[in-house]
C-alpha positions as CSV (number, residue, x, y, z in Angstrom):
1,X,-16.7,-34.0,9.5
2,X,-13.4,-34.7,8.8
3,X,-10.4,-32.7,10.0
4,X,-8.8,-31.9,6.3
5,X,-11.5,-28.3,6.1
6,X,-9.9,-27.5,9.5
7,X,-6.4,-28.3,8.5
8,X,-6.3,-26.4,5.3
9,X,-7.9,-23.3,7.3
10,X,-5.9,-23.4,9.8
11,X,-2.8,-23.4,7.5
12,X,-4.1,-19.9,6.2
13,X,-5.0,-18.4,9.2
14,X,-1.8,-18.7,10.5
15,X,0.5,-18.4,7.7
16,X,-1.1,-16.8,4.6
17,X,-3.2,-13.9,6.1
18,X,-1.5,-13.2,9.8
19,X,2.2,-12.9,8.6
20,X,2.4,-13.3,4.7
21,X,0.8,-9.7,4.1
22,X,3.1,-7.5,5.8
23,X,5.9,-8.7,4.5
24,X,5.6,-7.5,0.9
25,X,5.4,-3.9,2.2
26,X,8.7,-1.9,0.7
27,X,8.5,2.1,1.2
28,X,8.7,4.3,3.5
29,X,7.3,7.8,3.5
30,X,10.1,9.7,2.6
31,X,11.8,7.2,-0.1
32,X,9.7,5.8,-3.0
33,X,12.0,5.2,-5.7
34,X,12.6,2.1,-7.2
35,X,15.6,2.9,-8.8
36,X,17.3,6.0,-9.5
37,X,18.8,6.6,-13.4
38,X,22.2,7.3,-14.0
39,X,22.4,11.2,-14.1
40,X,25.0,13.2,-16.7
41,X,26.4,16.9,-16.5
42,X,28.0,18.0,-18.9
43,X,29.7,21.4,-19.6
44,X,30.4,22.8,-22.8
45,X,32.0,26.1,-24.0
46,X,31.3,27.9,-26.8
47,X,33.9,28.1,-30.1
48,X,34.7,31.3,-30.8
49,X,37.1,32.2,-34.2
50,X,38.4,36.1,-35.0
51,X,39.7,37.1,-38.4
52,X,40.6,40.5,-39.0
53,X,41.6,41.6,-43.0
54,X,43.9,44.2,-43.4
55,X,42.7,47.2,-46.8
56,X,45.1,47.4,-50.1
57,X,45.5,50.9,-51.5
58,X,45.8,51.7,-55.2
59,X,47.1,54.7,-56.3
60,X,45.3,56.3,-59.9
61,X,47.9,56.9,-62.9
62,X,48.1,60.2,-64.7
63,X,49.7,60.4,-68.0
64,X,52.9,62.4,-68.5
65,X,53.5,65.0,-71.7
66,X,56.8,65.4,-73.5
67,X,58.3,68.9,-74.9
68,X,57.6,67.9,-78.3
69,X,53.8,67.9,-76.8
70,X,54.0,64.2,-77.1
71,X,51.7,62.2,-74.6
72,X,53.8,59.7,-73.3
73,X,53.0,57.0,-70.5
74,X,55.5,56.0,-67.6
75,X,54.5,52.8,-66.1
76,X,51.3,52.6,-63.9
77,X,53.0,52.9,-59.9
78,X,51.3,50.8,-57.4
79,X,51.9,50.9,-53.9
80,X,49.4,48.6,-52.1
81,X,50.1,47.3,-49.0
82,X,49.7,43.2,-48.7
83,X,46.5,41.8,-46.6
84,X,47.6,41.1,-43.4
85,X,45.3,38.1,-41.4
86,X,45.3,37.2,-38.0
87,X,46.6,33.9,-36.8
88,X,44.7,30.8,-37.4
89,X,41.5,30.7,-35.7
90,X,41.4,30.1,-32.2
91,X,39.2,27.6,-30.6
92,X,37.9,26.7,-26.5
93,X,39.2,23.5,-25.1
94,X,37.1,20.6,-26.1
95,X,33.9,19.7,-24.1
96,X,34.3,18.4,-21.0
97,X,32.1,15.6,-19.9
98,X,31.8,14.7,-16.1
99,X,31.6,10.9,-15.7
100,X,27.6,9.7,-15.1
101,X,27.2,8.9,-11.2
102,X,24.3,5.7,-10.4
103,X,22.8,6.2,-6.6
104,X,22.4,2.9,-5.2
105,X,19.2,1.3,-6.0
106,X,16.5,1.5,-3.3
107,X,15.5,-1.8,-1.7
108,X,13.0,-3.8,-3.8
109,X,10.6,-5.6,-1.5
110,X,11.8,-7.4,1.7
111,X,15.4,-8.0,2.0
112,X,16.5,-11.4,0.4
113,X,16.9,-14.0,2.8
114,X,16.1,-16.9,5.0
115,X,14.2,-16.0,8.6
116,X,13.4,-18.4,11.6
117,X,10.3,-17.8,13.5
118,X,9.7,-18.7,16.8
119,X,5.6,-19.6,17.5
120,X,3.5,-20.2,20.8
121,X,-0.1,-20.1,21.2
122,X,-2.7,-22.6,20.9
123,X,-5.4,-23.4,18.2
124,X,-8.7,-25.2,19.2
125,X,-7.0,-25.6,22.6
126,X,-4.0,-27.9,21.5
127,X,-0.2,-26.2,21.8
128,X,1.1,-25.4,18.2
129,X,3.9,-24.2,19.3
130,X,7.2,-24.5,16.7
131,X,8.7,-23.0,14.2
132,X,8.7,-21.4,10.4
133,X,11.0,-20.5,8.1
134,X,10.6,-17.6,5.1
135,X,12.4,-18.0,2.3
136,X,12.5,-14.4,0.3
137,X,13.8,-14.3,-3.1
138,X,15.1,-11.3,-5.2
139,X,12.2,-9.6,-6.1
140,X,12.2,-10.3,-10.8
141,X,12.5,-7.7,-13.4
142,X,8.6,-6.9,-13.5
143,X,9.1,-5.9,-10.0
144,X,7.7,-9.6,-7.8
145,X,8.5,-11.1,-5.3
146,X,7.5,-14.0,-4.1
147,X,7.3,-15.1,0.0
148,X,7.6,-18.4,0.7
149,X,6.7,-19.6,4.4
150,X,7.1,-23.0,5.6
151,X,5.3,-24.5,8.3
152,X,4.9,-27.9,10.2
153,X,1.6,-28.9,8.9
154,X,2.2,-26.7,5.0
155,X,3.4,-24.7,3.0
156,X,2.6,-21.0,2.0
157,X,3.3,-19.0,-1.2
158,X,2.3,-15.3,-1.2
159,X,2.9,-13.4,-4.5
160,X,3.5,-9.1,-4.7
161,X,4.7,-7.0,-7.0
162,X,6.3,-3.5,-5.9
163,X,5.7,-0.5,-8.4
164,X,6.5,2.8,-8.2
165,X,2.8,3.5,-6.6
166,X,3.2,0.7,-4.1
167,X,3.1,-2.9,-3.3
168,X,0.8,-5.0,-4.6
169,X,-0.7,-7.7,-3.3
170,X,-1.8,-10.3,-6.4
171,X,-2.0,-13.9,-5.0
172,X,-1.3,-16.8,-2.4
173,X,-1.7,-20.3,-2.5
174,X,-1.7,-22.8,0.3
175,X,-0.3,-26.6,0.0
176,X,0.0,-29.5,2.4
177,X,-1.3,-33.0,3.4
178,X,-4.9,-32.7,3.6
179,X,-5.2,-30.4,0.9
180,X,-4.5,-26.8,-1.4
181,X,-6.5,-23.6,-2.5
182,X,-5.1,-20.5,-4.4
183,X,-6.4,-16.9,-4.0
184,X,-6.4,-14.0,-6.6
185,X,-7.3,-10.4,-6.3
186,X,-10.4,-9.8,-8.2
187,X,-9.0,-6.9,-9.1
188,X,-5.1,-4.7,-8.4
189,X,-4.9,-4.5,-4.5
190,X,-2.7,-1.8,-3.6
191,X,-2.1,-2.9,-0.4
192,X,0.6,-0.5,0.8
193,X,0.9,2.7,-1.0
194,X,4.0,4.2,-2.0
195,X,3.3,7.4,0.6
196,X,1.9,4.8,3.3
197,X,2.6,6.6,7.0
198,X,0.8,5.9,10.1
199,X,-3.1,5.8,9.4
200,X,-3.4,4.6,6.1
201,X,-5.8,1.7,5.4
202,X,-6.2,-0.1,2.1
203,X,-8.5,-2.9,1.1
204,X,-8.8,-5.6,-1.3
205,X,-10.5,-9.0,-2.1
206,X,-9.0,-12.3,-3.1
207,X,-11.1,-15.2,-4.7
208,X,-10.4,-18.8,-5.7
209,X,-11.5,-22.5,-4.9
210,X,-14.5,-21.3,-3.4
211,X,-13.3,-18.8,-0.9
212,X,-13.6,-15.2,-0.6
213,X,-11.2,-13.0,1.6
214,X,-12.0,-9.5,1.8
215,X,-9.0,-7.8,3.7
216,X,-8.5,-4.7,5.1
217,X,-4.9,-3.7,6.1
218,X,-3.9,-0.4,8.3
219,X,-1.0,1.1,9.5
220,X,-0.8,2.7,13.3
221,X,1.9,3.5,13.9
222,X,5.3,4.0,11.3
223,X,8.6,5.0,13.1
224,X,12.2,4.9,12.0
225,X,12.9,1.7,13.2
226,X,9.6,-0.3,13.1
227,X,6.2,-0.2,12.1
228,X,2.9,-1.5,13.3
229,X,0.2,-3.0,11.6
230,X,-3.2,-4.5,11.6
231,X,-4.7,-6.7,9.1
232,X,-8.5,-7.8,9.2
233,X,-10.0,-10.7,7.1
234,X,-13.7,-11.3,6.4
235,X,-13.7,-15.0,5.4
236,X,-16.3,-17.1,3.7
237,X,-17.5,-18.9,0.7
238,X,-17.1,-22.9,0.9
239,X,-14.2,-25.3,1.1
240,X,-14.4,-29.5,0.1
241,X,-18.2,-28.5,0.0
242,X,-18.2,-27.4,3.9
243,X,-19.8,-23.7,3.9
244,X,-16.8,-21.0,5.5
245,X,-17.3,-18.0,8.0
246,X,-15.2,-16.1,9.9
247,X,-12.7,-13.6,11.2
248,X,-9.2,-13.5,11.2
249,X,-7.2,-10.8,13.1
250,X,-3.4,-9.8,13.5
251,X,-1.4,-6.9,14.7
252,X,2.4,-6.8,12.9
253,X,5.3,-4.9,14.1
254,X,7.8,-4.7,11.4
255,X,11.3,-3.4,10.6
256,X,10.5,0.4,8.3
257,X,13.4,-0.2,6.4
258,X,11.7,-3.7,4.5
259,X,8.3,-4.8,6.5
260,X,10.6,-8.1,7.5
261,X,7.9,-9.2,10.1
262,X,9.6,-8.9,13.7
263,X,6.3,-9.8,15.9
264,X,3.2,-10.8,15.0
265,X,-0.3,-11.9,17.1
266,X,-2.7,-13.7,15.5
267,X,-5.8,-14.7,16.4
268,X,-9.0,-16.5,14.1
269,X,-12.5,-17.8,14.7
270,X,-14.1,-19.3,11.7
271,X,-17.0,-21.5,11.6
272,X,-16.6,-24.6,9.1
273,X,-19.8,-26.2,8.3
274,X,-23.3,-26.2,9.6
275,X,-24.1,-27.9,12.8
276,X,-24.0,-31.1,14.1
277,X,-21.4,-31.3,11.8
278,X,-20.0,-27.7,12.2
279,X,-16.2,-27.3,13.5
280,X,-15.3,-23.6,15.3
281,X,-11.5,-23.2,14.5
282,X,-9.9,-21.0,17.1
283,X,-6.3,-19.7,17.8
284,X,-4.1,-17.4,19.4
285,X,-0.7,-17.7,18.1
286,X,2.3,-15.2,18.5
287,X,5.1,-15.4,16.0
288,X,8.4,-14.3,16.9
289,X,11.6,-13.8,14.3
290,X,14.4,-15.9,15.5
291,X,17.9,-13.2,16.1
């Protein structure tokens, strides 16, 4: 058989599954929020007016009689005193609005950027030793990100999207040389929860070009500066025609603040094809970000 089915494997054991994962994870468990609204207080008295009217008072007229027995009238007297009013209405100050305050955003994702990793270990008994390089864009509008990893023999794009639930994980694709497949989940993977401490364990399954990757990811441990992680993958299904079974294993430590991938050991064993023309791909790898 030739060595392309091993090439292309051993490009995701090492790249896609054993570090791209972790990397998407976001929250912690005491801050979930994407992004926090601008917030507005605003005090407002109530206007108050007073009038007060003052009464006018109209004496009666009585008609006055002469000797001659004459009625005659003197001019109706009136003595009313003239409304008084108050001054002109009085109102409160005007509202008073206190100017809207905007919290920082929280961190989207992992922390934009360009990290250097330092690898050792051996795969099928040859030294692979090197080094890889993860390029991590501003996560977009709709909340992705995408992970890109580089590494001598291809190239690795893992795609997430971070929600106010959690991190998703929704697809990764592997390129070089001898070849390229692309994985989706079959159906939303949650893969780290929102409210994700030490003990949670998700799991999901991706599909494409043949191959099925059912993953289970857990958390042990979750401190203030780093996390650790485990992430298990069930592989199998069938690659340039050559059946695929396997395991692929990897415990993470992480910085809490992102999931940036500080240290990561990997190790695979995956069976591609049937015998005599079978091929056991094996490999022990440690992964170690550059400072």
């Amino acid at each position: 058989m030739t060595r392309t089915p091993n090439r292309i494997l051993a490009t995701a054991c090492a790249v896609v599954f054993l570090a791209g994962v972790v990397s998407a994870a976001t929250y912690d468990d005491t801050d979930t929020t994407l992004s926090s609204d601008a917030a507005s207080d605003v005090d407002t008295a109530d206007s108050t007016t007073s009038t007060s009217t003052g009464d006018g008072a109209t004496p009666a007229t009585e008609p006055t009689t002469d000797d001659d027995g004459a009625d005659a009238e003197d001019p109706a007297t009136e003595d009313t005193a003239p409304p008084t009013t108050s001054a002109a209405p009085t109102t409160s100050a005007a509202p008073t609005t206190a100017p809207p305050t905007t919290e920082p955003a929280a961190i989207v994702g992992t922390t934009p950027g360009t990290y250097t990793y330092d690898t050792t270990g051996t795969a099928n008994g040859e030294d692979v030793s090197g080094t890889s390089t993860l390029e991590v864009p501003e996560a977009d509008g709709d909340g992705r990100q995408t992970h890109v990893m580089t590494a001598p023999d291809g190239t690795t794009t893992t795609v997430y999207r971070h929600a106010d639930e959690g991190t998703y994980l929704e697809s990764l694709a592997v390129e070089s040389e001898q070849g390229s497949f692309k994985l989706k989940a079959t159906a939303p993977y949650l893969v780290i929860p929102a409210d994700a401490g030490a003990g949670t364990k998700t799991t999901g399954r991706l599909q494409g070009d043949g191959l099925t990757a059912d993953v289970t990811f857990t958390i042990t441990d979750f401190g203030a500066e780093t996390s650790t992680a485990t992430l298990h993958v069930d592989l199998s299904g069938k690659i340039q025609g050559f059946d695929v079974d396997g395991t692929m294993d990897s415990t993470i430590v992480a910085r809490s603040s992102d999931q940036l991938p500080l240290d990561t050991r990997a190790q695979s064993d995956i069976t591609v094809g049937n015998p005599p023309l079978g091929a056991e791909i094996q490999s022990d790898t440690r992964s170690v970000l550059r400072q």
